[in-house]
C-alpha positions as CSV (number, residue, x, y, z in Angstrom):
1,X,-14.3,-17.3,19.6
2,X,-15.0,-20.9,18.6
3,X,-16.9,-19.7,15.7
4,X,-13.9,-17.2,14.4
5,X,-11.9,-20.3,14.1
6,X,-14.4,-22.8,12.6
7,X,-14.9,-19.5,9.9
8,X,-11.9,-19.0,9.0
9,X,-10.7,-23.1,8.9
10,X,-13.7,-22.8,6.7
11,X,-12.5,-19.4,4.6
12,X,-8.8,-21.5,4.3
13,X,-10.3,-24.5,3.1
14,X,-12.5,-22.6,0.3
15,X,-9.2,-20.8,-0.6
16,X,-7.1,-23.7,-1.1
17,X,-10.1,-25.3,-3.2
18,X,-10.8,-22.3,-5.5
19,X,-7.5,-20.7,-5.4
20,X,-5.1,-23.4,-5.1
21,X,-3.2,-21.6,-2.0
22,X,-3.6,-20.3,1.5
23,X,-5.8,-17.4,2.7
24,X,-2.9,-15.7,3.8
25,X,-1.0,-16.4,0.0
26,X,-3.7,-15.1,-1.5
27,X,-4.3,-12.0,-0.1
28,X,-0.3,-10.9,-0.5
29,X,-0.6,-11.9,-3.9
30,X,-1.6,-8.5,-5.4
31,X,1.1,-7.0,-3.6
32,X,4.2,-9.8,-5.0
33,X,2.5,-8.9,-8.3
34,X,2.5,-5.5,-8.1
35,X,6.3,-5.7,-7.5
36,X,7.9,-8.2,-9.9
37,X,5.5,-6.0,-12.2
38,X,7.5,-3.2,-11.2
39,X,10.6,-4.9,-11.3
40,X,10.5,-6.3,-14.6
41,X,8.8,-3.6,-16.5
42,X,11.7,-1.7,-17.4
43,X,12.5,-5.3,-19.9
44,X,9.3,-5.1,-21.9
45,X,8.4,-1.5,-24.2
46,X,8.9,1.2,-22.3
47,X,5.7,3.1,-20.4
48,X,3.5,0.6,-21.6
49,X,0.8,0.0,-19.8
50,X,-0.7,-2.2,-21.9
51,X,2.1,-4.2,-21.2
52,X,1.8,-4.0,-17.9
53,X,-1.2,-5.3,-17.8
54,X,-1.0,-8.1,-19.7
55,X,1.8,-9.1,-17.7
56,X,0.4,-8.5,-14.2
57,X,-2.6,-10.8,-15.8
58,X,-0.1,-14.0,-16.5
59,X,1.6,-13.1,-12.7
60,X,-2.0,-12.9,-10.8
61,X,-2.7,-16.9,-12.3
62,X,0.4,-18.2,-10.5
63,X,0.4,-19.3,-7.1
64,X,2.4,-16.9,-4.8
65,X,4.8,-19.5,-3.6
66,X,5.9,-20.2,-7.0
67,X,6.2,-15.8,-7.9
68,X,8.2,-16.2,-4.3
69,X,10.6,-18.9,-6.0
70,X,10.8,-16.6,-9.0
71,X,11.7,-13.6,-7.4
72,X,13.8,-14.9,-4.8
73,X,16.0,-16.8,-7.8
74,X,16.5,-13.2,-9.5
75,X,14.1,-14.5,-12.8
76,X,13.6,-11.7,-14.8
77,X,9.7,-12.0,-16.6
78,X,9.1,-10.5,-20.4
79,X,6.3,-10.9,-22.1
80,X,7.2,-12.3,-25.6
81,X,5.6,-11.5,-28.7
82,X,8.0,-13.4,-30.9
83,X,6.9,-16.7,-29.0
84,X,3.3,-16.7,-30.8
85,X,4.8,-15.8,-34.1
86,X,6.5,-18.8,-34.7
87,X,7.2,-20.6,-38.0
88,X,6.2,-24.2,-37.4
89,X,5.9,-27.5,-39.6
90,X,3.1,-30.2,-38.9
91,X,5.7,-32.1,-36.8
92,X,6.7,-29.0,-34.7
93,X,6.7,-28.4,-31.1
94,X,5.2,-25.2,-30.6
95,X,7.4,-23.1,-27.8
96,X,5.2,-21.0,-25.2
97,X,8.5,-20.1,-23.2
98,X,12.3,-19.6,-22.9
99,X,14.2,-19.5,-19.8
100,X,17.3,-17.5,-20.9
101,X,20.7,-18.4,-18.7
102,X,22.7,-15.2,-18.5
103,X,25.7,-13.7,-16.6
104,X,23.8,-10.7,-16.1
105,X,20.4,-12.2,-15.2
106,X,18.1,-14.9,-15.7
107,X,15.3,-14.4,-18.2
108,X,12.0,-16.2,-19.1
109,X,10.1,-15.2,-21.9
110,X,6.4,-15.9,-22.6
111,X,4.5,-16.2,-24.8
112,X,2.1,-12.8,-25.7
113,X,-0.5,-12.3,-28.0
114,X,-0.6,-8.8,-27.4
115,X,-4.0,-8.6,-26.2
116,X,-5.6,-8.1,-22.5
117,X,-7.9,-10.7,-20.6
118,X,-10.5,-8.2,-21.1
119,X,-10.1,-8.9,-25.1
120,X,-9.6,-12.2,-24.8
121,X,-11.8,-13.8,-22.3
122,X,-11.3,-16.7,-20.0
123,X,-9.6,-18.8,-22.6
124,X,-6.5,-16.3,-22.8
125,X,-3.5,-18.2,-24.3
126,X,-0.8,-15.6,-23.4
127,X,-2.1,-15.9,-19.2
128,X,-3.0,-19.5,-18.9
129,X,-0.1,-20.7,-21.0
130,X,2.5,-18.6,-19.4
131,X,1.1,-18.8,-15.6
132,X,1.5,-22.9,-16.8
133,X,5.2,-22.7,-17.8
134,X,6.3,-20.2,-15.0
135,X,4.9,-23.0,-11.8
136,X,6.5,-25.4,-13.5
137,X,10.0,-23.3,-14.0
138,X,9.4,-22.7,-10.0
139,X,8.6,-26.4,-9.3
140,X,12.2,-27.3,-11.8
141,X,14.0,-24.0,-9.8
142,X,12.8,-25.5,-6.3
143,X,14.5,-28.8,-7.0
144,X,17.5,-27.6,-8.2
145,X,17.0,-28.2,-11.8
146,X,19.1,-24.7,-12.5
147,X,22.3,-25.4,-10.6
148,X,24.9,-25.8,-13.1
149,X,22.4,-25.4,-15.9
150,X,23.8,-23.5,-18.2
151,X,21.5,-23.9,-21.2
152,X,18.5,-22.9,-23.0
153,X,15.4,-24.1,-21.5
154,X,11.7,-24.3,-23.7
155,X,8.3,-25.2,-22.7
156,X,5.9,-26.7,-24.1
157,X,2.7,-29.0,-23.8
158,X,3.5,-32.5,-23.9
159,X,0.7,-35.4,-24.0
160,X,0.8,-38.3,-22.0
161,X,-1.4,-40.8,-23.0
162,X,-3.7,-43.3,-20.5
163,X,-3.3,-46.7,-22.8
164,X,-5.8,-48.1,-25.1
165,X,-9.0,-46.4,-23.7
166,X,-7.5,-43.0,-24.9
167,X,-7.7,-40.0,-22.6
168,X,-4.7,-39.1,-21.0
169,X,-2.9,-35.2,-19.8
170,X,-1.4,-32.6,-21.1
171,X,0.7,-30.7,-19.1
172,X,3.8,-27.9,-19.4
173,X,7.4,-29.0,-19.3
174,X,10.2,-27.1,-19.9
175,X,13.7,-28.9,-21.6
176,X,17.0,-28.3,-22.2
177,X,17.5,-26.5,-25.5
178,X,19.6,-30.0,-26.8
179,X,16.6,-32.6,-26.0
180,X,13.9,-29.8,-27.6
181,X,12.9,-30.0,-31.0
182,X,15.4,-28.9,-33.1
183,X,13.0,-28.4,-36.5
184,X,11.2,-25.8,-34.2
185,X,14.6,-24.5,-33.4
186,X,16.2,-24.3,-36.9
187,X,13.1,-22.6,-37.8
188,X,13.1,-19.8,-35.2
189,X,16.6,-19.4,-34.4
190,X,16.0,-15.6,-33.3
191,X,14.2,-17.0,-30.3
192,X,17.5,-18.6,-29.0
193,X,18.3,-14.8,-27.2
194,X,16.2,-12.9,-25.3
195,X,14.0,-10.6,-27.3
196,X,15.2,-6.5,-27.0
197,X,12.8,-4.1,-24.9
C-alpha cells in the first residue's frame, strides 16, 4: 500500500518533469485532442486527414489545462497555411498566429507548413510554434486579456535580451493588431480575416 503511493508520487513527479503536467492531465489529453480535433475540423479542408493530423500534432504539444481554457472559451483552431507564406522585409516581424474576434466565434489561426511531424522531425515549425502561441493565448484568455477585446491579436517571437554578456529569451507573445508591426501588416493584409475552409 505504502509502496502504491511512493510509485505513483514518483510516476507524478516524472510526469510533471517530462511532460509539464499532471499524470492525470496527461493521460486525458489524447481524449481533449481527439475532440477539439473533431470540433474544429469541419474549419480546415474538408475530409482531410492530413489535416487532421497535423493539427492533432500542434494540440498533443499543449498542456491540457491550456486546450481546457481553449475549449471552454469557444476558440475555434485552423491550421493556417497563409501564415508561412508571408511577404516580409528585413525589418519584419514574422506572424506565426492570429486570434480572429468574431460575432460568430472566436478563431486562431496557425501557422502550417503543410507537412506532418513524421516529415518534419523534432524541429517541426508548424507544432512547436503553434503549441507556443496557443499556451500563451490560454495564459492571456485565463487573465482576462479577451474581455472587451475586440481586436486583432498576432504572435510572434520576441527577444529579450540579458544585458551586456548577451544571451537572453525568446518567447511567444501575442499583441493587439494596433501595437503589431504594421510593415508586416501592410504587406499581408489578407491575413487580417480568417482564412476560408
Amino acid at each position: 500500500m505504502a509502496f502504491d503511493k511512493i510509485k505513483s508520487g514518483l510516476k507524478n513527479v516524472f510526469d510533471l518533469a517530462v511532460h509539464g503536467e499532471s499524470t492525470a492531465n496527461y493521460k486525458r489529453k489524447p481524449e481533449v485532442v481527439g475532440a477539439l480535433v473533431e470540433a474544429n475540423i469541419g474549419l480546415g479542408p474538408a475530409d482531410d486527414k492530413a489535416y487532421a493530423d497535423r493539427l492533432r500534432d500542434v494540440l498533443m504539444q499543449v498542456p491540457t489545462k491550456d486546450l481546457d481554457t481553449l475549449k471552454n472559451s469557444k476558440v475555434g483552431i485552423i491550421l493556417d497555411k497563409r501564415l508561412g507564406e508571408q511577404i516580409l522585409g528585413a525589418r519584419d516581424r514574422a506572424i506565426f498566429a492570429v486570434f480572429y474576434k468574431r460575432t460568430d466565434g472566436n478563431v486562431v489561426g496557425l501557422q502550417d507548413s503543410g507537412k506532418s511531424k513524421k516529415e518534419t522531425g523534432y524541429f517541426d515549425t508548424t507544432s512547436h510554434d503553434g503549441a507556443a502561441a496557443l499556451s500563451k493565448l490560454a495564459d492571456y484568455i485565463r487573465g482576462g486579456g479577451l474581455n472587451g477585446q475586440d481586436d486583432t491579436l498576432f504572435a510572434s517571437r520576441y527577444h529579450y535580451s540579458a544585458g551586456m554578456r548577451g544571451g537572453g529569451v525568446t518567447v511567444m507573445e501575442w499583441r493587439l493588431a494596433r501595437l503589431f508591426d504594421l510593415g508586416t501588416q501592410n504587406k499581408n493584409p489578407g491575413l487580417n480575416t480568417p482564412p476560408k475552409p
